[in-house]
Each structure stands twice: as C-alpha cells, then as structure tokens.
C-alpha positions in Angstrom: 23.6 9.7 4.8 21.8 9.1 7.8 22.5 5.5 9.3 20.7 6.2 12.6 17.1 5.3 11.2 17.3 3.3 9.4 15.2 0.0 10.6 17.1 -3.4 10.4 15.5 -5.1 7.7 15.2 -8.6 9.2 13.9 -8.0 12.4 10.4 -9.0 12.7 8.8 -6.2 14.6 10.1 -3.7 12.2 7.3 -1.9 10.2 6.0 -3.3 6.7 5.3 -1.5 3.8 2.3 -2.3 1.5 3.5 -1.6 -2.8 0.6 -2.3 -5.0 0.5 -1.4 -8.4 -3.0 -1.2 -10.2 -3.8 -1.3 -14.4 -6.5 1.1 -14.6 -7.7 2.1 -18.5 -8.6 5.2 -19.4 -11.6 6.3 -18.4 -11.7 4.1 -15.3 -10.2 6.1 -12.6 -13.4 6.8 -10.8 -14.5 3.3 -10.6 -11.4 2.3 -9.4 -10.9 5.1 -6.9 -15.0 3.9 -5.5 -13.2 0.4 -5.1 -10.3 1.5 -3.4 -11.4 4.3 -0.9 -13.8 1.4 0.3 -10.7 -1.4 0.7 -8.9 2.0 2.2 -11.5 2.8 4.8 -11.5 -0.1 6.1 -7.8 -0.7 6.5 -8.4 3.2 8.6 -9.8 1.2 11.8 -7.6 -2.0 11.5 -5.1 -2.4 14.2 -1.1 -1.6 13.3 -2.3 0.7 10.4 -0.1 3.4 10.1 -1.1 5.2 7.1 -1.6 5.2 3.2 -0.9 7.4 0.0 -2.4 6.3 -3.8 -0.3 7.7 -6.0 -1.2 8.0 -10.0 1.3 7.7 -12.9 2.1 11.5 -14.2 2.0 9.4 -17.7 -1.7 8.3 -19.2 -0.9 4.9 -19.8 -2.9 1.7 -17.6 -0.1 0.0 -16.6 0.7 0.7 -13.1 -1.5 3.4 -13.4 -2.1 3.6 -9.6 0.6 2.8 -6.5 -0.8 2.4 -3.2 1.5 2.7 -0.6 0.4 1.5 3.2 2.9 1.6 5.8 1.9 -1.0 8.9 3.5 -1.4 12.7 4.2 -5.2 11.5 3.6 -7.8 8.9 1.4 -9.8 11.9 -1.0 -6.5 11.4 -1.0 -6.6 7.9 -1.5 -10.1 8.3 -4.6 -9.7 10.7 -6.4 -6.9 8.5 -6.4 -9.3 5.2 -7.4 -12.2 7.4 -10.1 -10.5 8.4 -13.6 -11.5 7.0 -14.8 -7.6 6.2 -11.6 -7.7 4.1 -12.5 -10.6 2.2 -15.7 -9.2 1.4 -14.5 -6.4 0.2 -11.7 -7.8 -2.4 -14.2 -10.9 -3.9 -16.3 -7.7 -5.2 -16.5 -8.5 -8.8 -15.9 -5.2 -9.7 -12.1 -5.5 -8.3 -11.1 -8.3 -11.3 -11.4 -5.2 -13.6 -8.4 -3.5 -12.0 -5.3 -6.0 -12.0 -2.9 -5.9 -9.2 0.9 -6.4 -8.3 1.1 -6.2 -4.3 4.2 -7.3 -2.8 5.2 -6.3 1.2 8.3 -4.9 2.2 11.1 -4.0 4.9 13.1 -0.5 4.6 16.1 -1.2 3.8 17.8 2.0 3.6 16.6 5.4 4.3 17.8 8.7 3.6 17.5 12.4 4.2 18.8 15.6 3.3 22.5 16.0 3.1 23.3 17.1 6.5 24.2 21.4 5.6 26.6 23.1 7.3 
C-alpha cells in the first residue's frame, strides 16, 4: 500500500470528488445523456474543474443506472460552479425532474496502487 498519496481527508484545500447517481428507465439513456453533456460542458470551463467520467451500470436496471464522477481542485470550486447562475439554468430544465439524483461530495480517504513487484 502506498501511504505517500494519499490526501489528508480533512484539510480543506484537498481536492473533492463529485458521486452522483442517476435513475434512468429504459429507453431513456439518450435524453438523459442530451441533459447531462450540457450540465457537463459547462462544468468544462468552470474554474477548479479537474475532470469527469459517466459511468453506466453493466446491469439494465434504472436505479443508479448512471454514476458521474467529477473530481474538483476544492469544494470552494465546486461551490462556485453550482453557485453560478448558467448552472441554475441549466438544472431547473424541466426535463432534469425525469432523471432522479443522489449527489453527495467527497474527500479521498485512502488510495491505492499496484502492489509494489519486485
């Protein structure tokens, strides 16, 4: 296990990480992939963003049928970019109430790598 990096989890100007889970029924993925690459591109120009990965459920049920993961410099950024009034726009789209959502921000905690190999 690699102790060097990993971040302390309690100090404020550690990066954040997004989790937000999405229901999505069948037969929806393409409106809620419209949806999302919009809120995405946006977040693309905010200040602190580090980067973003949607991930889709390798089984074909709705709940948590989508995971975006965004990674930010700090939770002040994060902060900013939902503060932000393009942002509100964006989320009060009717079409969003379709898709519910679980979004929680976190700290790393621990992080590993590869078992160091001889």
């Amino acid at each position: 296990m690699n102790h060097d990096s990993t971040p302390d989890p309690d100090d404020p100007s550690t990066p954040v990480t997004l989790i937000n889970s999405f229901t999505v029924a069948a037969g929806r993925d393409d409106a809620f992939r419209a949806l999302w690459t919009a809120t995405s591109t946006y977040f693309r120009g905010c200040p602190g963003f580090v980067d973003l990965r949607l991930h889709r459920a390798v089984d074909a049920g709705p709940e948590a049928r989508y995971v975006n993961v965004a990674r930010w410099a700090s939770a002040q950024d994060f902060a900013d970019a939902h503060a932000g009034e393009t942002f509100q726009t964006l989320v009060r789209d009717s079409a969003w109430q379709e898709f519910p959502s679980s979004p929680r921000l976190y700290r790393c905690e621990a992080e590993l790598g590869p078992a160091d190999r001889p």
